[in-house]
Structure formats: structure tokens, C-alpha cells
C-alpha positions in Angstrom: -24.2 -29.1 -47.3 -22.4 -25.7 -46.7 -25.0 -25.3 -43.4 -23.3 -28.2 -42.3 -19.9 -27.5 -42.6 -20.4 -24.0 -41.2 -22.6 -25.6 -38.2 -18.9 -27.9 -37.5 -16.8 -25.0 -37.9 -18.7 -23.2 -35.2 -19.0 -26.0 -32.9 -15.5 -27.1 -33.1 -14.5 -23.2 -32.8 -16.8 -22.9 -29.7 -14.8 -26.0 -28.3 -11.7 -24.6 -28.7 -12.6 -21.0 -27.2 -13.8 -23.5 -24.3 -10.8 -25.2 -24.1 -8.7 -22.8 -24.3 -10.5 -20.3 -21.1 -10.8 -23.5 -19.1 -6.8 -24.0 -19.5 -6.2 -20.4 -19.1 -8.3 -20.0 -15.6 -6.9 -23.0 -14.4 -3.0 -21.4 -15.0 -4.1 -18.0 -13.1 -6.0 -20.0 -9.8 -1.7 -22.0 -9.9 -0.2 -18.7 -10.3 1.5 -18.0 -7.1 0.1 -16.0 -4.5 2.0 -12.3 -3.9 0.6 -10.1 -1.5 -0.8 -6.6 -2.8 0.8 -3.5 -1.3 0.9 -4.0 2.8 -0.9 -1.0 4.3 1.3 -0.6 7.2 5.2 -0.5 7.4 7.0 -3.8 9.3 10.3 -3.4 11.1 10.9 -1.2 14.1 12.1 2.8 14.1 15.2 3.3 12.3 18.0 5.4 15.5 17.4 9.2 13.8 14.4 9.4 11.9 15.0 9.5 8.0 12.2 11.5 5.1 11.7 8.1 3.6 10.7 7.1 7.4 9.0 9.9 8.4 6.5 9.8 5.1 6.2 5.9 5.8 5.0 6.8 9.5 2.3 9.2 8.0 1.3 7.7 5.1 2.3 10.0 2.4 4.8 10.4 -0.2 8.4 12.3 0.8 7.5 15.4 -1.6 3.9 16.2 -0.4 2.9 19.4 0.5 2.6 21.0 3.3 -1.3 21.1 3.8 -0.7 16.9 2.8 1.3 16.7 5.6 -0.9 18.3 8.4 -3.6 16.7 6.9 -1.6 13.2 7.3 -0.5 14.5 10.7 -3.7 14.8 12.0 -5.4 11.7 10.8 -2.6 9.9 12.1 -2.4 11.6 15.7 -6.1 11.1 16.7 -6.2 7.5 15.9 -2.7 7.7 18.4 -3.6 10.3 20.8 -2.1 9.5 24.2 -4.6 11.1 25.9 -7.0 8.9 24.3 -5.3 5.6 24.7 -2.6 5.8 22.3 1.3 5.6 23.3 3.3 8.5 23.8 6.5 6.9 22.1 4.2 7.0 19.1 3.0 10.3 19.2 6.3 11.4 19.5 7.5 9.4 16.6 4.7 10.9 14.5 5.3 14.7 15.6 8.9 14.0 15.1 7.9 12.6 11.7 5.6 16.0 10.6 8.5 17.9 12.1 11.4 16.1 9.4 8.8 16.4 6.6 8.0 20.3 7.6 11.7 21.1 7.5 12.0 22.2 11.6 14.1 19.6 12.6 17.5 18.4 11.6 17.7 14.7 12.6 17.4 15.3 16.2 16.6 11.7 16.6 14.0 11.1 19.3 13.3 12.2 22.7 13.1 8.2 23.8 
């Protein structure tokens, strides 16, 4: 008699555990959809060239250091190279960019 009951108690937990996931994963596939972190910055160059944009354009944070930067600098210019097809506005927005984060310029704005 006590097998019984136990054997009912377990089904009718096992039902409910069942119940309960099937509600549960069919709440998360209606949850809306929000895009993870974009890898790329939209919207167009700001007219002088802020920190916040110049460590969007390289990929880094504002406070990295130095050896961050030129590392960021150069993975950035030789996928932008002009002399290897990439645009020359670019590479000067991303020189200009290593140039804010470095400290050697003082919102010059750029040469285009």
C-alpha cells in the first residue's frame, strides 16, 4: 500500500516537473528577440574626433594602454591599408583615432 502511494507521488511529481519545463521553454522561445552586442559601430564620423569615438573606431576601451592601442592600431590598419585596397578617409580616421588615444593630437579634426 505505501509502494503505491509513493509510486503516485513520484509520477504525479514527474508530471509536474514536466509541466512546468514545457511551460517554461515555451515562455523563453516568446521572449522577444534583442540583439547581442553589435560588433561594429553604426552612424557616420562625428566633425572632430572624440576618445569615446576614437576607441569605438579601434575597438578598445578609452583607458587602454598604450601597447593596447598600437596593438588595436595595427590590427585595424591592415585589414584597411590603402595600399592594399582599403580607403584612405579610413586610414586617416583610424591614425587620427591612435593619434587622440596616444595623446598627440588635440581635436584637430580630420584632414578630409
Amino acid at each position: 500500500m505505501v509502494l503505491a502511494i509513493v509510486a503516485g507521488a513520484s509520477v504525479a511529481a514527474a508530471a509536474l516537473g514536466g509541466r512546468y519545463l514545457i511551460r517554461s521553454w515555451q515562455a523563453y522561445k516568446a521572449r522577444p528577440v534583442v540583439p547581442r552586442l553589435r560588433r561594429f559601430y553604426e552612424g557616420g564620423f562625428q566633425p572632430t574626433m572624440t576618445r569615446r569615438e576614437a576607441a569605438l573606431i579601434l575597438g578598445i576601451r578609452e583607458r587602454d594602454a598604450m601597447e593596447k592601442i598600437r596593438e588595436a592600431h595595427r590590427r585595424v590598419m591592415v585589414a584597411n591599408h590603402p595600399d592594399h585596397g582599403g580607403s584612405a578617409y579610413l586610414a586617416t580616421k583610424i591614425n587620427e583615432a591612435k593619434d587622440m588615444l596616444s595623446g598627440k593630437t588635440q581635436n584637430q579634426g580630420s584632414a578630409f
